[in-house]
MARBA-3410 file (N, C-alpha, C, O; in Angstrom, 1 decimal):
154
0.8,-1.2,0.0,0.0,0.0,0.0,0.9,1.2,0.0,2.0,1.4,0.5 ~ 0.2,2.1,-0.7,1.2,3.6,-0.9,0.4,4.5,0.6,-0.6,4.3,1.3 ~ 1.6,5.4,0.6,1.5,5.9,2.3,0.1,6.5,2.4,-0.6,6.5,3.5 ~ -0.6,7.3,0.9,-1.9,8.1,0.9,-2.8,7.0,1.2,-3.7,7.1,2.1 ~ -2.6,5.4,0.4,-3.5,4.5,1.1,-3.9,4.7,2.8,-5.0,4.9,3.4
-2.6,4.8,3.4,-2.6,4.3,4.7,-3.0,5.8,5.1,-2.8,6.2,6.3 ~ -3.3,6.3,4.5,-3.9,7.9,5.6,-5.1,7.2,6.4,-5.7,6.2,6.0 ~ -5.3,8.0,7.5,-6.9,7.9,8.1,-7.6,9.4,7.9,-7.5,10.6,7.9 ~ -8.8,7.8,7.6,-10.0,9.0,7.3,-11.3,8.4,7.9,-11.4,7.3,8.4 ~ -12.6,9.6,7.5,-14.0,8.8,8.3,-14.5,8.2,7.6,-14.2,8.5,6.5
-15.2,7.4,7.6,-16.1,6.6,6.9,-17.3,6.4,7.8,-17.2,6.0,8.9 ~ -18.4,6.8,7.2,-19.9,6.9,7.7,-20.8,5.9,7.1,-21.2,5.8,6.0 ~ -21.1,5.0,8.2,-22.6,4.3,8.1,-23.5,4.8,8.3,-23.5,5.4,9.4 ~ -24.8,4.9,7.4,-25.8,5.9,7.5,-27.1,4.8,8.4,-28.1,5.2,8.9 ~ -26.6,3.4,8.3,-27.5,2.8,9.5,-27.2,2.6,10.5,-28.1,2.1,11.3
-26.1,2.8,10.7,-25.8,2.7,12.2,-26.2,4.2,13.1,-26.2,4.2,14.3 ~ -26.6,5.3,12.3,-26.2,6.5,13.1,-27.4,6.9,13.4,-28.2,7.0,12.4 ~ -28.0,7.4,14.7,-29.1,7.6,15.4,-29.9,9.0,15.0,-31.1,9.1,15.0 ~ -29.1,10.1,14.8,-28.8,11.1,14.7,-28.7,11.7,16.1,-29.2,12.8,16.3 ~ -28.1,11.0,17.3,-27.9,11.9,18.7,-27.0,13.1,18.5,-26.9,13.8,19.5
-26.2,13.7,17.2,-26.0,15.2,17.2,-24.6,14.8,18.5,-24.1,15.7,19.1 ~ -24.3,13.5,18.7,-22.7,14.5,19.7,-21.9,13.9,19.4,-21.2,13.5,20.4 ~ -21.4,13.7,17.9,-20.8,13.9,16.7,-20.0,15.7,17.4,-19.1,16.2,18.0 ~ -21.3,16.1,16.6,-21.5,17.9,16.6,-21.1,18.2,18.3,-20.4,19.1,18.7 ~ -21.3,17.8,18.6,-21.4,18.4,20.3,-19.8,18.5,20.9,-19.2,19.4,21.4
-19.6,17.2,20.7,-18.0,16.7,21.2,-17.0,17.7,19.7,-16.4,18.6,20.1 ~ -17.1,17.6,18.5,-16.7,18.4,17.9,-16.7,20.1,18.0,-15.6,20.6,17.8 ~ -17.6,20.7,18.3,-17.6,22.1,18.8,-17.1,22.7,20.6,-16.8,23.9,20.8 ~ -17.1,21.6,21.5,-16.5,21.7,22.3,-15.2,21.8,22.4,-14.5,22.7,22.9 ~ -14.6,20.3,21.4,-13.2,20.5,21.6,-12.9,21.3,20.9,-11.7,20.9,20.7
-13.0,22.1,20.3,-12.9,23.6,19.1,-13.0,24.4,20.1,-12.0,24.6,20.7 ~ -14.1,25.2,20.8,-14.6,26.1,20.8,-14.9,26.3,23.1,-15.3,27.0,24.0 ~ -14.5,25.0,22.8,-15.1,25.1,24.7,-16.3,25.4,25.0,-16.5,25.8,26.1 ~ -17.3,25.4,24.2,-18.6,25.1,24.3,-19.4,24.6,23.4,-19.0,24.3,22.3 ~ -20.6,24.4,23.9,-21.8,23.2,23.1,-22.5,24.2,22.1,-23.3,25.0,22.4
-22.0,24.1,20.8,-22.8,25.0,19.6,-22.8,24.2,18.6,-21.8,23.7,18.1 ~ -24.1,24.0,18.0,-24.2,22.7,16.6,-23.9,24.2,15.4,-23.6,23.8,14.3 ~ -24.0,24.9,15.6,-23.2,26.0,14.9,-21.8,25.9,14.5,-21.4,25.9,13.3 ~ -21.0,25.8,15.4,-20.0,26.0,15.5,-18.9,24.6,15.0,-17.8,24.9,14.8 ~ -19.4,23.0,14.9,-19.2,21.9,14.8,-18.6,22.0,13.5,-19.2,22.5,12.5
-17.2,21.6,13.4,-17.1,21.0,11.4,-17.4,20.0,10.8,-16.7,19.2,10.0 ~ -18.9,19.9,11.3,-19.5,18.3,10.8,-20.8,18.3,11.1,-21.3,18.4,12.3 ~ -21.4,18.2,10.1,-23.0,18.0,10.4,-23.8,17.0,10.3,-23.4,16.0,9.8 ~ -25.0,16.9,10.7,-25.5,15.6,10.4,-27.3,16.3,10.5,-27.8,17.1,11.2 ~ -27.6,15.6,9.6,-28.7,16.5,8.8,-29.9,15.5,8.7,-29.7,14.3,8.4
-30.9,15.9,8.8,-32.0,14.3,8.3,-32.1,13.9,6.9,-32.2,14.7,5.9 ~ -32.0,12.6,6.7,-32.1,12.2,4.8,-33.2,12.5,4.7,-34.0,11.8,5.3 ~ -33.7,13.7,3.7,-35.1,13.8,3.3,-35.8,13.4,2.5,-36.9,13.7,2.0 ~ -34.6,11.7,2.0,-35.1,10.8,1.2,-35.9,9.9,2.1,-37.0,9.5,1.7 ~ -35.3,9.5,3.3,-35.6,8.1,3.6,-35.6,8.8,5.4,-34.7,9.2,6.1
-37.1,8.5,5.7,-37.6,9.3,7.1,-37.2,8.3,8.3,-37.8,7.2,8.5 ~ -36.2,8.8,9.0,-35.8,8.2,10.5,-34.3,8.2,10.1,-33.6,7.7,10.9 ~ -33.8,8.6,8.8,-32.1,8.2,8.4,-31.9,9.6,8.6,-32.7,10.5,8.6 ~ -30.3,9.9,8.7,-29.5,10.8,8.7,-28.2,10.8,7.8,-27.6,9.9,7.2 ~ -27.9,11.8,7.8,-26.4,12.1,6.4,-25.7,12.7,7.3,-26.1,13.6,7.9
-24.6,12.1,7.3,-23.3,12.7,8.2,-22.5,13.4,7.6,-21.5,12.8,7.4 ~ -22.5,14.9,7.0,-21.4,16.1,6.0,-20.0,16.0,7.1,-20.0,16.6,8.2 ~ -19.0,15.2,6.6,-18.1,15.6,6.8,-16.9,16.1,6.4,-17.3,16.3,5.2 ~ -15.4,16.6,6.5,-14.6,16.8,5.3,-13.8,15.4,5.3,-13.4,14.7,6.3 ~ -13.6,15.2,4.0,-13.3,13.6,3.4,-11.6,13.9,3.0,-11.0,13.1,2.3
-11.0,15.2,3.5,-9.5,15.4,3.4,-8.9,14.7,1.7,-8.0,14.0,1.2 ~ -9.7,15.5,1.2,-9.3,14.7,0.2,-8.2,14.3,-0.9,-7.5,15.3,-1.0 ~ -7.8,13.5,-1.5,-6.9,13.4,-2.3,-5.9,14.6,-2.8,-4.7,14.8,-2.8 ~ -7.2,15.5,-3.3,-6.4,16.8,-4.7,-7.9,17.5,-4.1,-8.9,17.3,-4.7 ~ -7.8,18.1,-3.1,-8.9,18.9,-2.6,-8.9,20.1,-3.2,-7.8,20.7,-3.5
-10.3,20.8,-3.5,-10.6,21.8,-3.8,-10.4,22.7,-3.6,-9.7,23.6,-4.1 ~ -10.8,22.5,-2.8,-10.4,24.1,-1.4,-9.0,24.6,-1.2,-8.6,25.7,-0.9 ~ -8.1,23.2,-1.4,-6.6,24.3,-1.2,-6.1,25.0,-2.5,-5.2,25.9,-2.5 ~ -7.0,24.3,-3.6,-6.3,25.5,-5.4,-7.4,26.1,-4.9,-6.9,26.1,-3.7 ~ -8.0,26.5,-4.8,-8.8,28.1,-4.5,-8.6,28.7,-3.7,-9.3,29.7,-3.6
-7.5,28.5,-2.8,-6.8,30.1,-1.5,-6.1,30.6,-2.4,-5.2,29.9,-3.0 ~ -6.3,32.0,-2.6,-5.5,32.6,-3.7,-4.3,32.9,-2.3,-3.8,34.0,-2.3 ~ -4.2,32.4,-1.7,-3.0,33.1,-0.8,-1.5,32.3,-0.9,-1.5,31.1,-1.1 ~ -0.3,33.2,-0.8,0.5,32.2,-0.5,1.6,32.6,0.1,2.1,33.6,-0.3 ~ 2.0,31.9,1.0,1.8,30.2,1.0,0.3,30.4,1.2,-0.3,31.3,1.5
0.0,29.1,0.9,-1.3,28.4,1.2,-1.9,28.8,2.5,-1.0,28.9,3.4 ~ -3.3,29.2,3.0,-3.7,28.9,3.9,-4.4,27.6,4.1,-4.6,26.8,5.1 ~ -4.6,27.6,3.4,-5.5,25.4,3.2,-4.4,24.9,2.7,-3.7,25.4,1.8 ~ -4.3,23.9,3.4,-2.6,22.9,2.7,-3.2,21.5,3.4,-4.1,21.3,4.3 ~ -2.4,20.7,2.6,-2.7,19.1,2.6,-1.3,18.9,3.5,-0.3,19.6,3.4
-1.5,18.0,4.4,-0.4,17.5,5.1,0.0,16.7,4.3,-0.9,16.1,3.9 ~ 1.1,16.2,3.8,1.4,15.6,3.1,1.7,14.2,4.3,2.0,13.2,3.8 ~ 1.7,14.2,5.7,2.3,12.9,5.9,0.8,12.2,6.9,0.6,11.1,7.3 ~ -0.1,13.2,7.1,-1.7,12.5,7.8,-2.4,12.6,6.4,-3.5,12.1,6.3 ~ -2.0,13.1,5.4,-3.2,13.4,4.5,-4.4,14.6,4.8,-5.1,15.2,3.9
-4.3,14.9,6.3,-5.5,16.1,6.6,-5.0,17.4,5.9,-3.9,17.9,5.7 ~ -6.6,17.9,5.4,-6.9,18.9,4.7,-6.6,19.9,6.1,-7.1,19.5,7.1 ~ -5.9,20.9,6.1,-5.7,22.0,7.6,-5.8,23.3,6.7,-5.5,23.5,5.6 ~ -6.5,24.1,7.7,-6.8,25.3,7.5,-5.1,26.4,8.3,-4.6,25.7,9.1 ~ -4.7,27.3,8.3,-3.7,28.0,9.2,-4.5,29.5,9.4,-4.1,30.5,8.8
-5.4,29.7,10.0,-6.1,30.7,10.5,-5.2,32.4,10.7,-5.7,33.5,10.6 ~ -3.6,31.7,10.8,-2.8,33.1,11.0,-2.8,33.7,9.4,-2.9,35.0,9.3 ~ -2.8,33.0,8.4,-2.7,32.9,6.9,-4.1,33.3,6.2,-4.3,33.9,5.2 ~ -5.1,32.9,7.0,-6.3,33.1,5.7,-6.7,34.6,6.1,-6.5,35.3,7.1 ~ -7.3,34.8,5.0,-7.4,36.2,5.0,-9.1,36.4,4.7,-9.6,37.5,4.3
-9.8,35.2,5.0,-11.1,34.9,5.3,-12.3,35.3,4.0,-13.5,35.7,4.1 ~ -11.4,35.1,2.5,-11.9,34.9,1.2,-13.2,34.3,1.1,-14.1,34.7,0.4 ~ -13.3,33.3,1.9,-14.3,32.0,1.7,-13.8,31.7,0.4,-14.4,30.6,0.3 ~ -13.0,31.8,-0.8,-12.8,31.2,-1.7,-13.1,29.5,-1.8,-13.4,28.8,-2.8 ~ -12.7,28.9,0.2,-12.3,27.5,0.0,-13.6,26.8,0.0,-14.0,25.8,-0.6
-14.3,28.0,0.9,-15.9,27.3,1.1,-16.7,27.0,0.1,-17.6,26.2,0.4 ~ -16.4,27.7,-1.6,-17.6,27.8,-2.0,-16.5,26.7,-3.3,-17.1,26.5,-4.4 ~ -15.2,26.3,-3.2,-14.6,25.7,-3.7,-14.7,23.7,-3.5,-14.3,22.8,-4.1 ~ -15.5,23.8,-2.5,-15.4,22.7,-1.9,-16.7,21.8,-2.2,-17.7,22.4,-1.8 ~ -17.0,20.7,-2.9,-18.1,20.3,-3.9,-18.9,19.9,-2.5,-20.1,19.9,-2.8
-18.8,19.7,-1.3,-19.7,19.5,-0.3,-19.8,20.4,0.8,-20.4,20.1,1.9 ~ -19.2,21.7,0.5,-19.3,22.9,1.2,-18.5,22.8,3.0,-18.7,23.6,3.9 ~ -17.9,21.8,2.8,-17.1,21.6,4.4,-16.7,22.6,4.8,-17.1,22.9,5.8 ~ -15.5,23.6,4.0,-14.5,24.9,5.2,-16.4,25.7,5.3,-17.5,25.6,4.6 ~ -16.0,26.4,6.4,-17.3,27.5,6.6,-16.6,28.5,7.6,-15.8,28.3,8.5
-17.1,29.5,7.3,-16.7,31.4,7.9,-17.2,31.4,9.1,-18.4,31.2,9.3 ~ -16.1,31.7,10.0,-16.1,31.8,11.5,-16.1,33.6,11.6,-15.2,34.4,11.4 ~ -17.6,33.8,12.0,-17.8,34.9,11.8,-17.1,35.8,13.0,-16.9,37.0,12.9 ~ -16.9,34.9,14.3,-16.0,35.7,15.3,-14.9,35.8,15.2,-14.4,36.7,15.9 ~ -14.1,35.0,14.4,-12.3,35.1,13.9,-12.3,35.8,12.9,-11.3,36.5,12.9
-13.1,35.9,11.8,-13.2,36.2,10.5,-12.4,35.8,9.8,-11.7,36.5,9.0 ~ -12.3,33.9,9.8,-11.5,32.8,8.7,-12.6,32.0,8.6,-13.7,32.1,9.0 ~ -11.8,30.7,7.6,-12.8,29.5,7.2,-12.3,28.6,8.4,-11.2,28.8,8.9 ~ -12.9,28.0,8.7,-12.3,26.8,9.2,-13.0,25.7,9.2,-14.2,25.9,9.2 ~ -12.5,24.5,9.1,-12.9,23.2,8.9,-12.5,22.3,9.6,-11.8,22.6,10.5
-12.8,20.8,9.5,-12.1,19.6,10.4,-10.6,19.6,10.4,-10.0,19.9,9.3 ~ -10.1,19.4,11.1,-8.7,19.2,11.5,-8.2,17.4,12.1,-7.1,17.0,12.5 ~ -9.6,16.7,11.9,-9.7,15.6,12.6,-9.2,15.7,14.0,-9.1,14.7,14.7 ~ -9.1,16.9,14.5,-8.5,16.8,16.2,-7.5,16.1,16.0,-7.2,15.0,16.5 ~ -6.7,16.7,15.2,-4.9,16.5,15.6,-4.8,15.5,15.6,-3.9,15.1,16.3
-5.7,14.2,14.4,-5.3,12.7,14.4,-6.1,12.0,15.4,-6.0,10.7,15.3 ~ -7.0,12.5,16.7,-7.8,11.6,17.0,-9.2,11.6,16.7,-9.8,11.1,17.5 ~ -9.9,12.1,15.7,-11.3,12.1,15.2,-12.0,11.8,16.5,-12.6,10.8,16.7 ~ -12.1,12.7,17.4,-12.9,13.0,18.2,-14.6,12.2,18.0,-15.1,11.3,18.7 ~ -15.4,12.7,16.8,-16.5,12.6,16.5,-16.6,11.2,16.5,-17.6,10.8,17.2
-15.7,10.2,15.9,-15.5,8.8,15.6,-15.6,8.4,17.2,-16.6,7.7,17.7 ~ -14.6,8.9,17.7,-14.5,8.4,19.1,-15.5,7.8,20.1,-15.8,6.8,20.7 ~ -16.0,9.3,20.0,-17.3,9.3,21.0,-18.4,9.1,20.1,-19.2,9.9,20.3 ~ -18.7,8.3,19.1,-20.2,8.2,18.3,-20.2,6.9,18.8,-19.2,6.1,18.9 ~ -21.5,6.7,19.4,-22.2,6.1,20.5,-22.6,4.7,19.6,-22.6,3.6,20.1
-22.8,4.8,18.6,-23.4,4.4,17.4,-22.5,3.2,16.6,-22.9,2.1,16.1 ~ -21.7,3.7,16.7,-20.1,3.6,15.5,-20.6,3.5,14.2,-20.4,2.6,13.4 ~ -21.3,4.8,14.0,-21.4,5.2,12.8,-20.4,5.7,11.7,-20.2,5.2,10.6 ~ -19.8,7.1,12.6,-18.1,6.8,12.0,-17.3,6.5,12.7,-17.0,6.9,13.8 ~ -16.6,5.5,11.9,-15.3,5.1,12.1,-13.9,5.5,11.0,-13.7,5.9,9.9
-12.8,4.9,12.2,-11.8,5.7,11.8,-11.1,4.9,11.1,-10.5,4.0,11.7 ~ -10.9,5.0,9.4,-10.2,3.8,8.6,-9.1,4.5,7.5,-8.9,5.7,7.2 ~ -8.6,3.4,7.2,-7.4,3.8,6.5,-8.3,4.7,4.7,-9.5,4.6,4.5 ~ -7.8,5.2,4.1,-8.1,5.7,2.6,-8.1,4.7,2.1,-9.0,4.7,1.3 ~ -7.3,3.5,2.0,-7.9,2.3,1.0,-9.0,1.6,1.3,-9.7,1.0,0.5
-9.2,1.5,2.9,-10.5,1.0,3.4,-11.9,1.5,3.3,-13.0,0.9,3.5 ~ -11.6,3.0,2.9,-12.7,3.8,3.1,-13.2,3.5,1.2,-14.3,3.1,0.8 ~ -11.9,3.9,0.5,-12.3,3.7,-1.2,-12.9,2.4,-1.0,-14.1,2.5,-1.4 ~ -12.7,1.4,-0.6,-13.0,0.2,-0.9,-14.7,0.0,-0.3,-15.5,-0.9,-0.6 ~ -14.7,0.8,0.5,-16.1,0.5,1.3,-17.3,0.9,0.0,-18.3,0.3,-0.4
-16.8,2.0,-0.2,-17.8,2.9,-1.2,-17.3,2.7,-2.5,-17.4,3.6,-3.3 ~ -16.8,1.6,-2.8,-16.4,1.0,-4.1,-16.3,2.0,-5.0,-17.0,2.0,-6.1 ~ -15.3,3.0,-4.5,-14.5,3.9,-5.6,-13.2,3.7,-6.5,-12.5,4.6,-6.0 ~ -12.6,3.3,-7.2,-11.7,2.7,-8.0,-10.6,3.9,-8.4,-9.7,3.7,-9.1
END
């Protein structure tokens, strides 16, 4: 396996997940030191296809992400780690464009209107908090070839 295989990332079961929202809760805490489904880089939303299911929006750190060719800044304020794979925001650097927000095909970075930057998941510094504590184990925390393979992406 090549090392981007072995990155970790989330992968979401949409039957396993209740929608109990502390995904969001435990995520905006450990951000923000308090309880705001505002404030969370991860949402979970009702499927308004299929009534009692939920959709978990999270950022999928991606391969060749969007969001980092659209910071016209540089250096980069959106940069790919090249050795976790996470997509990271540097809040000293953005200059709060939203360029990334509206670059991103699932709208993940979003404008922190009290800092005046984007900011988005950081996975908690490699422990995916959200994962951790989902009561559910809706998301779990798997490698990038486990996750392609789940959602049989080639």
């Amino acid at each position: 396996m090549t090392e981007a295989e072995l990155q970790k990332v989330l992968l979401y079961n949409p039957n396993k997940c209740s929608g109990c929202l502390y995904c969001m809760i435990v995520c905006s805490y450990s951000h923000y030191g308090e309880i705001s489904l505002d404030k969370a880089h991860l949402e979970v939303i009702r499927d308004p296809y299929n009534v009692g299911r939920f959709i978990n929006v999270h950022c999928a750190h991606c391969e060749y992400p969007y969001c980092e060719a659209a910071c016209p800044v540089e250096p980069k304020a959106i940069y790919k780690d090249e050795e976790t794979g996470f997509v990271l925001i540097n809040s000293a650097l953005c200059i709060g464009c939203r360029s990334c927000n509206y670059a991103c095909p699932i709208s993940i970075p979003h404008f922190d209107e009290t800092f005046r930057v984007s900011v988005k998941c950081d996975a908690c510094k490699g422990e995916f908090l959200c994962a951790k504590y989902c009561s559910t184990g809706a998301l779990q925390i798997v490698t990038r070839k486990e996750a392609m393979e789940a959602i049989k992406i080639e």
